[in-house]
C-alpha positions in Angstrom: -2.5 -3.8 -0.4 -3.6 -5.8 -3.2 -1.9 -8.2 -5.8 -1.5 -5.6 -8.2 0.4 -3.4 -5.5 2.4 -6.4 -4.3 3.1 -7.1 -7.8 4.6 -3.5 -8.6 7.0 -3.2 -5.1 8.0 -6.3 -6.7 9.3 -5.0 -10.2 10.1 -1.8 -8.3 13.0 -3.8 -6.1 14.5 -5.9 -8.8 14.5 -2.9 -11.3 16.0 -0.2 -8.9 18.7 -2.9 -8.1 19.6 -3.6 -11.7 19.4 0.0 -12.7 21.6 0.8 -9.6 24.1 -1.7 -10.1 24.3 -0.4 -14.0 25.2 3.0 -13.1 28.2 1.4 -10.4 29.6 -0.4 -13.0 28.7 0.4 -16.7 27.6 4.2 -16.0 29.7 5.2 -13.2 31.3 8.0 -15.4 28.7 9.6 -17.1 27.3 12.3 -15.2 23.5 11.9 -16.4 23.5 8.4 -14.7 26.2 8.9 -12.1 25.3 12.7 -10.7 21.6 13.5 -11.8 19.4 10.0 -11.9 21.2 8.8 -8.7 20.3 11.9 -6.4 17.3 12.0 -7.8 16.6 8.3 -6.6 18.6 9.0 -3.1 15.9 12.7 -2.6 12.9 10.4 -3.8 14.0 7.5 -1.5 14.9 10.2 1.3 11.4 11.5 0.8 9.2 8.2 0.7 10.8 7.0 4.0 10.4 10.1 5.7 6.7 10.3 4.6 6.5 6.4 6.0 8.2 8.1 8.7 5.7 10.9 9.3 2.9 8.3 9.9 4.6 6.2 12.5 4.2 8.5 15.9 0.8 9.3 15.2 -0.3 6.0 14.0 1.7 4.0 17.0 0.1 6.5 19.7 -3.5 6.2 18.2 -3.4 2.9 17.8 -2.6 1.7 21.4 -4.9 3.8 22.7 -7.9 2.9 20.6 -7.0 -0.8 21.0 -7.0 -0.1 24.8 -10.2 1.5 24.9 -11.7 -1.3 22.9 -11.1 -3.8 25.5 -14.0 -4.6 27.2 -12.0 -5.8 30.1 -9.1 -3.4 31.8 -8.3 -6.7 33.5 -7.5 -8.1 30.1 -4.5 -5.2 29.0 -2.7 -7.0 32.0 -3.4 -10.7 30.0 -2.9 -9.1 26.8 0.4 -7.2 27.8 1.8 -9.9 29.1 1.3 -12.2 26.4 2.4 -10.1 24.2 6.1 -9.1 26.3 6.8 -12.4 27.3 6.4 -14.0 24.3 8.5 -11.3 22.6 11.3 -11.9 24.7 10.8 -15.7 24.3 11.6 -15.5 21.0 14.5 -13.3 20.9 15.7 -15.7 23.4 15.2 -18.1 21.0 16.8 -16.0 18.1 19.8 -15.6 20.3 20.4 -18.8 21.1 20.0 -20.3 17.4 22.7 -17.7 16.5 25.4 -18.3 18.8 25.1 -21.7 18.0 25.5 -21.6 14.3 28.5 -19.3 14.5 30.2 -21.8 17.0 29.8 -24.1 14.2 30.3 -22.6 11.4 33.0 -19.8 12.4 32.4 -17.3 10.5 35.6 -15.7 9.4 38.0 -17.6 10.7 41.5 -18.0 8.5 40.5 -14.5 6.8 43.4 -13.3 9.1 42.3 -10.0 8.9 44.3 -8.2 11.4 46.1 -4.9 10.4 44.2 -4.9 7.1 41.6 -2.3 7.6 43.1 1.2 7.0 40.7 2.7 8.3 40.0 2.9 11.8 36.4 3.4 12.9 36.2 5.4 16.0 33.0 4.3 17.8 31.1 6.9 19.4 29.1 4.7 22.1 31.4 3.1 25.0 28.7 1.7 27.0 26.2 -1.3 26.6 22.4 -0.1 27.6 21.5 -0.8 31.3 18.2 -2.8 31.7 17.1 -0.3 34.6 17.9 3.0 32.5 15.7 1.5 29.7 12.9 1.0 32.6 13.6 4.5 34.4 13.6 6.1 31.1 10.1 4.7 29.7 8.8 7.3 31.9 8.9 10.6 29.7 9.6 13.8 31.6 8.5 16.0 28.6 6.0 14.1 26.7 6.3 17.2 23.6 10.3 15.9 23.8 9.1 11.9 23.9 7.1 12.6 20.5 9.7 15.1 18.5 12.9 12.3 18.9 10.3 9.3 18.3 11.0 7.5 21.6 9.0 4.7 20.9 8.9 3.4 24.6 8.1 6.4 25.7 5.3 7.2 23.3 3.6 3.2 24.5 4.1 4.2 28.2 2.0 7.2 27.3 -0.6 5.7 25.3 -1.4 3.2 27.6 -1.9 5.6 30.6 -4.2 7.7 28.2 -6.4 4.7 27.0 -6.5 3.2 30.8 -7.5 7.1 32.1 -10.2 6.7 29.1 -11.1 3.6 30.3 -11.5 4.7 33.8 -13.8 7.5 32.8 -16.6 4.7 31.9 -19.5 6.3 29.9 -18.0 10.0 30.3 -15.0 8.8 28.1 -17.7 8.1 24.8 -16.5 11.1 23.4 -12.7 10.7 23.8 -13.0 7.3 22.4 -15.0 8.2 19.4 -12.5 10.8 18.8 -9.8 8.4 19.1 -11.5 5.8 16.9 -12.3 8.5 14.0 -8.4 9.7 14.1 -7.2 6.1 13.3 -9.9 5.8 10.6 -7.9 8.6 9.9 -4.6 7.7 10.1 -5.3 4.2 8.5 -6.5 6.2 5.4 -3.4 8.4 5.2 -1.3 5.0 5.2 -3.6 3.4 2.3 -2.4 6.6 0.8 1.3 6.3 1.0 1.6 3.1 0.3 0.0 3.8 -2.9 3.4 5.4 -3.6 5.3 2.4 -2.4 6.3 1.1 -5.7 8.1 4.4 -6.4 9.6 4.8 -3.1 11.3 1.3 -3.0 12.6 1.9 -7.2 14.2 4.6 -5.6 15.9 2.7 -2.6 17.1 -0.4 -5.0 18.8 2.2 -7.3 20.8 4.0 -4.4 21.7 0.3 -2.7 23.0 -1.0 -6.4 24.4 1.8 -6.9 26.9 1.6 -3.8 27.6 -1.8 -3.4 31.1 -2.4 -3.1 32.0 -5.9 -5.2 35.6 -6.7 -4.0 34.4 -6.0 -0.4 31.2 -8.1 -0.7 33.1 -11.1 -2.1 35.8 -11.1 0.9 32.9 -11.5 3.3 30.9 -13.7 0.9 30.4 -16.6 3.6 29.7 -14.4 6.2 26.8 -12.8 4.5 25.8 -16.0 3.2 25.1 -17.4 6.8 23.7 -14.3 8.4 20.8 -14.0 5.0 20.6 -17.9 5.1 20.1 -18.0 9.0 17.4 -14.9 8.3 15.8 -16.6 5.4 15.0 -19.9 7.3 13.5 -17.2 10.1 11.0 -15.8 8.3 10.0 -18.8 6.1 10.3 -21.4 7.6 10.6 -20.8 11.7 7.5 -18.3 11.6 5.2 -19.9 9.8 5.9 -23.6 11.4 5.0 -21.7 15.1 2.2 -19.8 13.6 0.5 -23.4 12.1 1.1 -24.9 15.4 -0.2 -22.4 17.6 -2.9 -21.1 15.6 -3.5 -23.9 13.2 -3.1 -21.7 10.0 -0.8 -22.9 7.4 2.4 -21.5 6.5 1.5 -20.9 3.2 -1.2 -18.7 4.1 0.5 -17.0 6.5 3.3 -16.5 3.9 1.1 -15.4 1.4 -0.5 -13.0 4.1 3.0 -11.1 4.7 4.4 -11.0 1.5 3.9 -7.3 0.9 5.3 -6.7 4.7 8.7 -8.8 3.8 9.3 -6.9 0.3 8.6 -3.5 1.7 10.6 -4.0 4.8 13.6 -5.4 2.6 13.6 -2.1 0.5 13.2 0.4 3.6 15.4 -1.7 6.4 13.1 0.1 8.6 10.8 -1.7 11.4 9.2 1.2 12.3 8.5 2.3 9.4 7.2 -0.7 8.0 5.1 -0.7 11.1 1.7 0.6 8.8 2.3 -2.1 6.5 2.2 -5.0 9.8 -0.9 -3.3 11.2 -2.3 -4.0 7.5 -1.4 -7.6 7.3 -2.5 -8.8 10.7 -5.7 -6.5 10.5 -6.8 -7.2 7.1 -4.8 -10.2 5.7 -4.8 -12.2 9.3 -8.1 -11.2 10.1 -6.4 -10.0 14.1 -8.5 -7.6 16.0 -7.2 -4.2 15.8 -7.0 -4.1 20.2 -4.4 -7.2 19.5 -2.4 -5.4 16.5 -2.8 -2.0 17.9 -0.7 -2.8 21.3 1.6 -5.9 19.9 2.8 -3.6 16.5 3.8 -0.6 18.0 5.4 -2.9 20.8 7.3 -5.3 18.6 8.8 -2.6 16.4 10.9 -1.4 19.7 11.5 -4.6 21.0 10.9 -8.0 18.9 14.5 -7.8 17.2 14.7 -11.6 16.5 16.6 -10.6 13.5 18.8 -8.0 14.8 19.8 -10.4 17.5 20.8 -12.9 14.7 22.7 -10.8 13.0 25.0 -9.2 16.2 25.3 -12.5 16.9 26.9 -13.5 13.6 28.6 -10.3 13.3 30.6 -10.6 16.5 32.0 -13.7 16.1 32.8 -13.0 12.6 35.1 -10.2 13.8 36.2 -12.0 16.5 37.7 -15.1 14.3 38.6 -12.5 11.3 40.9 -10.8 13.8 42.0 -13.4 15.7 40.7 -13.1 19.0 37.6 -16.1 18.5 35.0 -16.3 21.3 35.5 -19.1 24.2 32.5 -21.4 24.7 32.9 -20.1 28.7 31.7 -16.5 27.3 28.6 -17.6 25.2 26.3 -17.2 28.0 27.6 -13.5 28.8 27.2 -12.7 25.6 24.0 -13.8 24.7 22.6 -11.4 27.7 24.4 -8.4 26.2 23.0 -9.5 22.9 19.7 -9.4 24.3 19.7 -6.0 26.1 21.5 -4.3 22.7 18.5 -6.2 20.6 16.2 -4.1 22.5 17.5 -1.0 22.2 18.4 -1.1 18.3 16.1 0.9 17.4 13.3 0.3 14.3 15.0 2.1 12.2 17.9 1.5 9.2 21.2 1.0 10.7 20.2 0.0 14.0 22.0 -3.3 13.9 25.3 -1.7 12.5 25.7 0.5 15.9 25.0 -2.2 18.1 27.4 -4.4 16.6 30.2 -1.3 17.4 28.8 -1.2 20.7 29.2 -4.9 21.2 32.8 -5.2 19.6 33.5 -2.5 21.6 32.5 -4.1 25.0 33.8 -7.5 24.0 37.2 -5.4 23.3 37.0 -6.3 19.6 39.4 -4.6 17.6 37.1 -1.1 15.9 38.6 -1.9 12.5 36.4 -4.8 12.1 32.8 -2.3 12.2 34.4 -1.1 8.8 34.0 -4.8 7.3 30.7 -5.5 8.8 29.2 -1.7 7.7 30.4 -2.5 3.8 27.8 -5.4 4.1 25.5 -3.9 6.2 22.6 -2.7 4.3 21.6 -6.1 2.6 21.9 -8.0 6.2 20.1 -4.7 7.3 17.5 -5.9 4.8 17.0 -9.5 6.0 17.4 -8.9 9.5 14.4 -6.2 9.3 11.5 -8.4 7.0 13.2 -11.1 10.0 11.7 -8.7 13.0 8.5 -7.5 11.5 7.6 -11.2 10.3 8.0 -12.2 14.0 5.5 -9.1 15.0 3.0 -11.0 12.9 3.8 -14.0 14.2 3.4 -13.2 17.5 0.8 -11.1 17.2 -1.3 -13.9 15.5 -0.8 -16.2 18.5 -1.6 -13.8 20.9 -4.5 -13.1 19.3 -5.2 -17.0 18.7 -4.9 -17.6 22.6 -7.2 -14.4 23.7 -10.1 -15.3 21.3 -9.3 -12.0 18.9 -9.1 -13.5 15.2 -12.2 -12.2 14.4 -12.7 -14.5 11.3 -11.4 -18.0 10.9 -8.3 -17.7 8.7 -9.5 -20.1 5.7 -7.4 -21.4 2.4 -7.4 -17.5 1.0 -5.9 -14.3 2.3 -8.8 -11.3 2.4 -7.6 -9.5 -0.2 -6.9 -5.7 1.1 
């Protein structure tokens, strides 16, 4: 995307949030503004992330298995994968970490006295944390038309990489699959220039239905607590990224913040990792300069799995609850907690709301009383926000290192950004 397309998500964000926040408080009862103009912005908002949506599957599936079939060395998917996983996990370790740590400090919550002050109790649906070796058992699809229809992202890598190594493995007999391969990325990366042509319009939309539901008297009793978690994300994707970027790669951070600034605004509007996953492949291809065998495995891998900022903001979440309740965490349980943290991360999900249901899973586990979901889903979607640009920053991140460390920047990143 260029400046001028960075330049109108811009205007489109601030000015669906004002005109959303207008109709809450200054139209709410006329039914032009109230009825008509806000489900009109919820079926145009509906309809641009479904269309972001629509590209993901193919795009993730394509892409893994042309960037597999453009490595002249099998031996280097190992490397590559490897690289990639572990320093993925690294850094939700680090996330973690940095989270339970501020909230120990800080104590988010505690005096609200809280308990008995939610009418409404939440019933939560999931009972059970996810096991480590289910998520490894079920990788493996047993109906691969089943794997693509629900989007089962880990599912649709384990099958791209056993197609690209199979492609691989056929040597000059597989010229044919991979030019049909590369052609339907050329493809799919042309549909995507497409839609994000209409990215502007799609995020007006979202602002307007998020302005247009925020709840002021609920926001303000959680006012510190939302404070921390967007502060703690802030300092993430501006600070913590680009400082590990310069010192790995030796680009600055303000080119490598200048480089992602249409993949933070976009993923603030849509909340969505996935789908902002056609945006990533964009910055690290064309901003970052990162071969597309590098972006085309780490993208599709991060948006599963890389939930730096969903780990932050269980974190947070929990022991908000905890002290608003009155049941505050012991030091003793951090390190238990953490691990659970770390398993939920993974299975969040790319997609908006993710974080909210692990956080009922986890207050659940922790035996957390229900009512305090309702409190954390009032503020969800502009954590949801943060904690989303949070993850997909630290795809690029990573990514860029990775790349750095394998020799796969194919240009050296000077004082400008390629324009795109």
């Amino acid at each position: 995307m260029d400046k001028s397309l960075s330049t109108k998500i811009f205007v489109g964000l601030f000015a669906g949030l004002i005109i959303g926040t207008a109709i809450q408080y200054v139209f709410n009862d006329i039914a032009l503004f109230d009825t008509y103009l806000l489900g009109a912005a919820e079926g145009a908002g509906g309809m641009f992330v479904s269309l972001i949506k629509l590209l993901v599957v193919p795009l993730v599936f394509v892409s893994i298995v042309c960037g597999i079939v453009e490595l002249k060395d099998v031996k280097a998917f190992g490397r590559l994968g490897g690289k990639t996983f572990a320093l993925y996990i690294i850094n939700t370790i680090i996330a973690i970490s940095a989270a339970l740590a501020v909230g120990m400090i800080f104590q988010p919550g505690k005096g609200a006295n809280l308990a008995g002050s939610v009418s409404e109790t939440v019933k939560l649906t999931t009972t059970e944390t996810p096991n480590i070796f289910d998520l490894v058992v079920n990788i493996v699809p047993s109906n691969p038309v089943q794997a693509f229809a629900n989007g089962d992202m880990l599912q649709i890598i384990f099958m791209a990489i056993l197609t690209g190594l199979a492609i691989q493995a056929l040597d000059s007999r597989g010229g044919p699959a991979i030019r049909t391969f590369k052609v339907a990325n050329e493809i799919m990366m042309k549909l995507v220039g497409l839609v994000m042509s209409l990215a502007p319009y799609g995020v007006f939309a979202l602002m307007i239905q998020l302005g247009a539901t925020l709840d002021s008297n609920t926001l303000l009793s959680v006012a510190g607590y939302v404070a921390l978690v967007v502060s703690m994300l802030v300092f993430w994707i501006f600070f913590f990224y680009p400082m590990a970027v310069s010192i790995a790669t030796g680009t600055s951070p303000k080119i490598f913040l200048r480089a992602t600034r249409e993949q933070i605004l976009f993923s603030l509007s849509t909340a969505s990792s996935n789908a902002t996953i056609p945006v990533t492949m964009r910055t690290l291809t064309e901003k970052l300069n990162v071969s597309k065998s590098v972006a085309g495995f780490g993208v599709p891998l991060g948006a599963t799995m890389n939930m730096s900022g969903v780990s932050i903001y269980i974190a947070l979440a929990t022991i908000f609850v905890a002290n608003a309740f009155g049941q505050p965490i012991n030091s003793s349980d951090i390190v238990t907690l953490g691990l659970t943290i770390l398993l939920l991360s993974v299975g969040a999900g790319g997609v908006p709301g993710g974080g909210i249901v692990m956080v009922g899973v986890l207050l659940n586990q922790l035996g957390l009383p229900a009512e305090g979901l309702a409190i954390v889903a009032a503020v969800d979607r502009i954590n949801d926000m943060f904690c989303t640009s949070s993850n997909v920053v630290g795809d690029t991140a990573v990514n860029t290192i990775v790349a750095k460390t394998e020799g796969a920047i194919e240009e050296p990143v000077n004082a400008e950004v390629n324009p795109a």
